[in-house]
C-alpha positions as CSV (number, residue, x, y, z in Angstrom):
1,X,67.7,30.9,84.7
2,X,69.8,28.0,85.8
3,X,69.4,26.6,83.0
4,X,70.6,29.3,80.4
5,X,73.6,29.2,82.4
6,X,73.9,25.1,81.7
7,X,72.9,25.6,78.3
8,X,75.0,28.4,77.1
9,X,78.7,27.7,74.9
10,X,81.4,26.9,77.7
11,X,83.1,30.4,76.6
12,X,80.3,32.0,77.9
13,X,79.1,30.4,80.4
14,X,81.4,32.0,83.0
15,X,80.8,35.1,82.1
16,X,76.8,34.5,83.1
17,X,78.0,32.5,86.4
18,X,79.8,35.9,87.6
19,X,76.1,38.3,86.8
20,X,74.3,35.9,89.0
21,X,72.2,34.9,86.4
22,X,71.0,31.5,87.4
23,X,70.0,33.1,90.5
24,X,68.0,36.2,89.8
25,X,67.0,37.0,93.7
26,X,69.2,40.0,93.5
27,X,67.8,41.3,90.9
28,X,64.3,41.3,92.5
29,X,65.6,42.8,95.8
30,X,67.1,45.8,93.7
31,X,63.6,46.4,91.7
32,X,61.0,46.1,94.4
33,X,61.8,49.2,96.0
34,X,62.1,51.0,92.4
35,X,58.6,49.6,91.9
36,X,57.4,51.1,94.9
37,X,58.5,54.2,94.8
38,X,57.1,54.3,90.6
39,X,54.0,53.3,92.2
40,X,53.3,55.7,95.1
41,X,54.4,58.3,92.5
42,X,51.9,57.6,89.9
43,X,48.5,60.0,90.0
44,X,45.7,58.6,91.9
45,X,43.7,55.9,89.6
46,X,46.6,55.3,87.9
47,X,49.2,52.5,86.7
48,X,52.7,53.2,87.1
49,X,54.4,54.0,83.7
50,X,55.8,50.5,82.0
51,X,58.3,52.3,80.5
52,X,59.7,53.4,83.9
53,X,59.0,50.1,85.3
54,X,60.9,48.5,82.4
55,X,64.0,51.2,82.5
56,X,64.3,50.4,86.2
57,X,63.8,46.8,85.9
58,X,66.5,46.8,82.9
59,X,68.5,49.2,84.9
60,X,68.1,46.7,88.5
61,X,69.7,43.7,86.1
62,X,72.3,45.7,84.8
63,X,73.4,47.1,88.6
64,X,72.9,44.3,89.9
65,X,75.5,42.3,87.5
66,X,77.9,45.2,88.3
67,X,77.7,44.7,92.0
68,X,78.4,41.1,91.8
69,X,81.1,41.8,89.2
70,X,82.7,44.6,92.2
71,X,82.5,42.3,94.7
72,X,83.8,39.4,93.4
73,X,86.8,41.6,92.1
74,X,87.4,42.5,95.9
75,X,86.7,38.9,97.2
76,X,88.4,36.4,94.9
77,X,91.3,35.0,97.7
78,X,88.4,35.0,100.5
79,X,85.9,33.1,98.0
80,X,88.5,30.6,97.2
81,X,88.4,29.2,101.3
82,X,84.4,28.9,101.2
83,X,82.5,26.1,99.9
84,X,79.5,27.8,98.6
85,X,81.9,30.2,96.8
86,X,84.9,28.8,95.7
87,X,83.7,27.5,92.0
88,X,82.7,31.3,91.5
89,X,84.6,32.1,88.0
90,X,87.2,35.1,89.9
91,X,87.9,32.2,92.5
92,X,88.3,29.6,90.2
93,X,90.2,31.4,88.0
94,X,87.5,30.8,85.0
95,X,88.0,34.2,84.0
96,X,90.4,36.6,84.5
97,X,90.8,40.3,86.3
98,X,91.2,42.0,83.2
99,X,87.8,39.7,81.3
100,X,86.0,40.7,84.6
101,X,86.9,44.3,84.3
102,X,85.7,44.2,80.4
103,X,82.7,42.7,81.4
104,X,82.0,45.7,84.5
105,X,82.3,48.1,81.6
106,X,80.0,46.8,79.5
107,X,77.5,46.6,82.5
108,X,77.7,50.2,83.8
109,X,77.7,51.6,79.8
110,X,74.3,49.9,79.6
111,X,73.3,51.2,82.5
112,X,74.5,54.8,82.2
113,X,72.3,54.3,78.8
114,X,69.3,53.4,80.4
115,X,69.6,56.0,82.9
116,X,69.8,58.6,80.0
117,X,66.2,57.1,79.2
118,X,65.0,59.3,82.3
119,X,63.0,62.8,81.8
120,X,64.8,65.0,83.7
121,X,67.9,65.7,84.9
122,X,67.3,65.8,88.7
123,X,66.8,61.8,88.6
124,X,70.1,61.4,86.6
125,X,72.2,63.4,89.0
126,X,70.6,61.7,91.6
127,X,71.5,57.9,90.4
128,X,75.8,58.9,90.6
129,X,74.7,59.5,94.2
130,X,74.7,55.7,95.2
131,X,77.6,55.2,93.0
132,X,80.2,55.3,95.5
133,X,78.5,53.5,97.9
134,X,77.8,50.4,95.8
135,X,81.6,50.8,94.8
136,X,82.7,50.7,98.9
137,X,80.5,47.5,100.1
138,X,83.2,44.8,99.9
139,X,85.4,47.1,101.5
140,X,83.2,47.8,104.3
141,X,83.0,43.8,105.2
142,X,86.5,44.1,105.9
143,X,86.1,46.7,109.1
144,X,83.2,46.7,110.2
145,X,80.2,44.2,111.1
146,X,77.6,46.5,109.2
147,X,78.1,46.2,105.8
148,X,74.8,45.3,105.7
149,X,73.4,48.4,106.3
150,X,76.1,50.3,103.1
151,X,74.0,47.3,100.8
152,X,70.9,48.4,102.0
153,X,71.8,51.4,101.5
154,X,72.8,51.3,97.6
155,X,69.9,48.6,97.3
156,X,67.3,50.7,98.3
157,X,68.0,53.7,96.2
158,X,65.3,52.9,94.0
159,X,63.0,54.3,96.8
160,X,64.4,57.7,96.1
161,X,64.7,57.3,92.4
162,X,62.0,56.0,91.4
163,X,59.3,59.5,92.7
164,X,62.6,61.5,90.9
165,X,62.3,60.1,88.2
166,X,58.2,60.9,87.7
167,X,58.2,64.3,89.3
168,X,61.4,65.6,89.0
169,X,61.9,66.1,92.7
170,X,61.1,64.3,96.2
171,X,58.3,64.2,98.4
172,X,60.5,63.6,101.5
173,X,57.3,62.4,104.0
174,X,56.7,59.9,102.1
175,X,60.3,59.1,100.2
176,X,62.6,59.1,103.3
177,X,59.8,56.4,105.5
178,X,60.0,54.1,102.4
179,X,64.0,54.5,101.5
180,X,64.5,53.5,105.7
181,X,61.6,50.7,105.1
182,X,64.1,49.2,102.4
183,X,67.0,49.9,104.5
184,X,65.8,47.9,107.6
185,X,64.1,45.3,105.1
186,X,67.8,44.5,103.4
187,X,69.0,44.3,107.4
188,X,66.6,41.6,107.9
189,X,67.3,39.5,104.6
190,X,71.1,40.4,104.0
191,X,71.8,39.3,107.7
192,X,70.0,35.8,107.3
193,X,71.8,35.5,103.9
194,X,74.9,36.2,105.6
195,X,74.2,33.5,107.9
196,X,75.1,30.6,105.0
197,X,78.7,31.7,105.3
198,X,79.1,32.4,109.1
199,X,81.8,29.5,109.9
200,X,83.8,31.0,107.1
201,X,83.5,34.6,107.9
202,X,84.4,33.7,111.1
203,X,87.8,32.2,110.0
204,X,88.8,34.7,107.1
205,X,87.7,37.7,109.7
206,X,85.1,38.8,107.3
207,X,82.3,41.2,109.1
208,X,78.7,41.0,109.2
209,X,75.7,41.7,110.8
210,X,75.4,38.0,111.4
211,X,78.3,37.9,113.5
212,X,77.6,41.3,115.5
213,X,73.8,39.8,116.2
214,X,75.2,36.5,117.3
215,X,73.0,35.3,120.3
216,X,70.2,37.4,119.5
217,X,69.8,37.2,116.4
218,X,65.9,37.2,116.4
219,X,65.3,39.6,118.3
220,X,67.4,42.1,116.5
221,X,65.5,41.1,113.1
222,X,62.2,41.1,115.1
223,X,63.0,44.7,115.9
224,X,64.3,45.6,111.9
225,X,61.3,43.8,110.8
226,X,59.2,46.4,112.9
227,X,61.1,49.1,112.0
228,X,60.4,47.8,108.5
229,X,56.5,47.8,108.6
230,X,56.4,51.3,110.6
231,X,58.2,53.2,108.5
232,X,56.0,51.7,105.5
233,X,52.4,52.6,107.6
234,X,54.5,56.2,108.0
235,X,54.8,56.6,104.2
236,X,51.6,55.0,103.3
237,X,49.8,57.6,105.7
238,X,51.8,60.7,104.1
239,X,50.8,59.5,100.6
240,X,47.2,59.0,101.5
241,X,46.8,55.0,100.4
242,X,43.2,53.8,100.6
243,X,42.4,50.0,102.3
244,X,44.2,47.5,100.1
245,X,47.6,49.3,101.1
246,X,47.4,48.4,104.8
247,X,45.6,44.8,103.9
248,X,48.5,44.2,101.7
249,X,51.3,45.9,104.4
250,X,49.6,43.6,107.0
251,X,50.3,40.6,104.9
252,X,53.8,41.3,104.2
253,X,54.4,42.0,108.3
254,X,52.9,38.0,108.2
255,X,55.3,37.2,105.6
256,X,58.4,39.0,107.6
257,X,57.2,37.2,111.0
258,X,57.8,33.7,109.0
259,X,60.9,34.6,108.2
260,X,62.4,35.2,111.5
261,X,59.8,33.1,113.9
262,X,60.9,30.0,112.2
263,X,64.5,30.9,111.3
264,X,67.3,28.3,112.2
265,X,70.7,30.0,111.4
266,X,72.3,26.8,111.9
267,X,70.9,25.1,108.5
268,X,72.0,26.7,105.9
269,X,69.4,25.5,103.1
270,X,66.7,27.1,105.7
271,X,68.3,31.0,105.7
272,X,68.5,30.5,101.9
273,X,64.8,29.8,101.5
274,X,63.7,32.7,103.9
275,X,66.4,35.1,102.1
276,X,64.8,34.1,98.3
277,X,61.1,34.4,99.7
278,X,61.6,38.3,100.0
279,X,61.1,38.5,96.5
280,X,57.4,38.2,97.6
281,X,57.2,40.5,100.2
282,X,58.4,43.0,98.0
283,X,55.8,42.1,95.6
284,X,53.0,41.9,98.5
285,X,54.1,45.8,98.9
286,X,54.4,46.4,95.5
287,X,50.5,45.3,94.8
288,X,49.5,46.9,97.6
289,X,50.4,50.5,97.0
290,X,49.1,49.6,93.2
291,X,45.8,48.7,94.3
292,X,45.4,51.5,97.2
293,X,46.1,54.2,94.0
């Protein structure tokens, strides 16, 4: 994806750099818990639907770009003082305000087209619902130290979607356990990301959960990464998942003990490999509830 970017005419280029692109983690974070939710929806001995799949992964690129569009909108002075940020187009005035907002547009028509894709009308009405809370994130960072938990939830959405948009309504047991599974999961992975640009949130007075778990940070993601597992074993139970779900679930707790037993927030390269490998925890889940149908 990196390389698309590299490879694409200067006058477009920009526009690529501000949808993330080259670095498609986000994208993955927003889909896995679509996927999961597609999955424990789908009648017993059976696939999920690839057309779902491929609305929601089409639809998880296309929100995704928007989010990043949003908050660079809201953060183009603050990005301008950070080293990892300060080359982003807004911030280095590549583009402008009014090409970003064009380009916003064009991401949420395409995605209100995709979600017109959908069956029935239940799932429609329920995709505005994260709407405003995707639109209030950046804001968020400004007052308090959780805006962690407003991305998670807008990121995990697609736990509540996803059964919507196959039946039309919501099996709360097991939709509510796996939308608070996401929830904690983003917690865990949004607060070691978050840990890159400590220093600088420190001096700008930017908020995060990094800064409010300062001192025990481990612990605190040790205890989100449990929450994260036992709400999963609480929606696995409710949707009656045969052995390979729990195999699978106890292979992804492994994978979420990694991340924090071996964490150093002080080295930044380290909290951006643990926050990219959740794109295989979410696929460890994913397979898991695929198999156990």
């Amino acid at each position: 994806m990196a390389r698309l970017v590299q490879m694409a005419p200067p006058s477009a280029s920009p526009y690529l750099e501000l949808l993330r692109i080259d670095r498609p983690i986000g994208t993955y974070l927003l889909f896995w818990p679509c996927s999961w939710s597609l999955a424990l929806a789908s009648p017993l001995g059976s696939l999920p639907d690839p057309y779902l799949l491929f609305l929601f992964a089409a639809g998880s690129f296309l929100m995704r770009g928007a989010g990043c569009i949003i908050n660079d909108l809201w953060d183009r002075d603050l990005d301008k003082m950070v080293d990892r940020t300060k080359e982003r187009p807004l911030a280095s005035g590549k583009l402008s305000i009014k090409q970003a907002l064009y380009l916003l547009l064009s991401q949420l028509s395409l995605s209100l087209l995709v979600l017109t894709q959908f069956s029935n009308w239940f799932s429609v009405f329920l995709a505005f619902g994260v709407v405003p809370i995707v639109f209030s994130y950046p804001a968020v960072k400004r007052f308090s130290h959780w805006p962690q938990l407003v991305l998670g939830l807008a990121f995990n959405w697609g736990a509540l979607l996803g059964y919507a948009a196959v039946h039309g309504a919501l099996d709360l047991p097991v939709v509510l356990p796996l939308y608070l599974a996401g929830i904690c999961w983003t917690l865990v992975y949004d607060t070691i990301y978050a840990h890159q640009d400590l220093k600088y949130d420190l001096q700008v007075g930017i908020k995060s959960t990094a800064i409010r778990f300062l001192g025990q940070t481990k612990a605190i993601l040790s205890g989100f990464s449990g929450l994260t597992v036992g709400s999963l074993v609480v929606s696995g139970y409710f949707a009656g998942l045969g052995w390979p779900f729990w195999v699978g679930l106890a292979a992804a707790a492994a994978h979420l003990t990694w991340q924090v037993a071996g964490l150093n927030i002080d080295d930044e390269r380290d909290c951006g490999r643990r926050f990219r490998s959740n794109k295989w925890f979410g696929a460890i889940i994913f397979i898991s509830i695929v198999l156990s149908k």
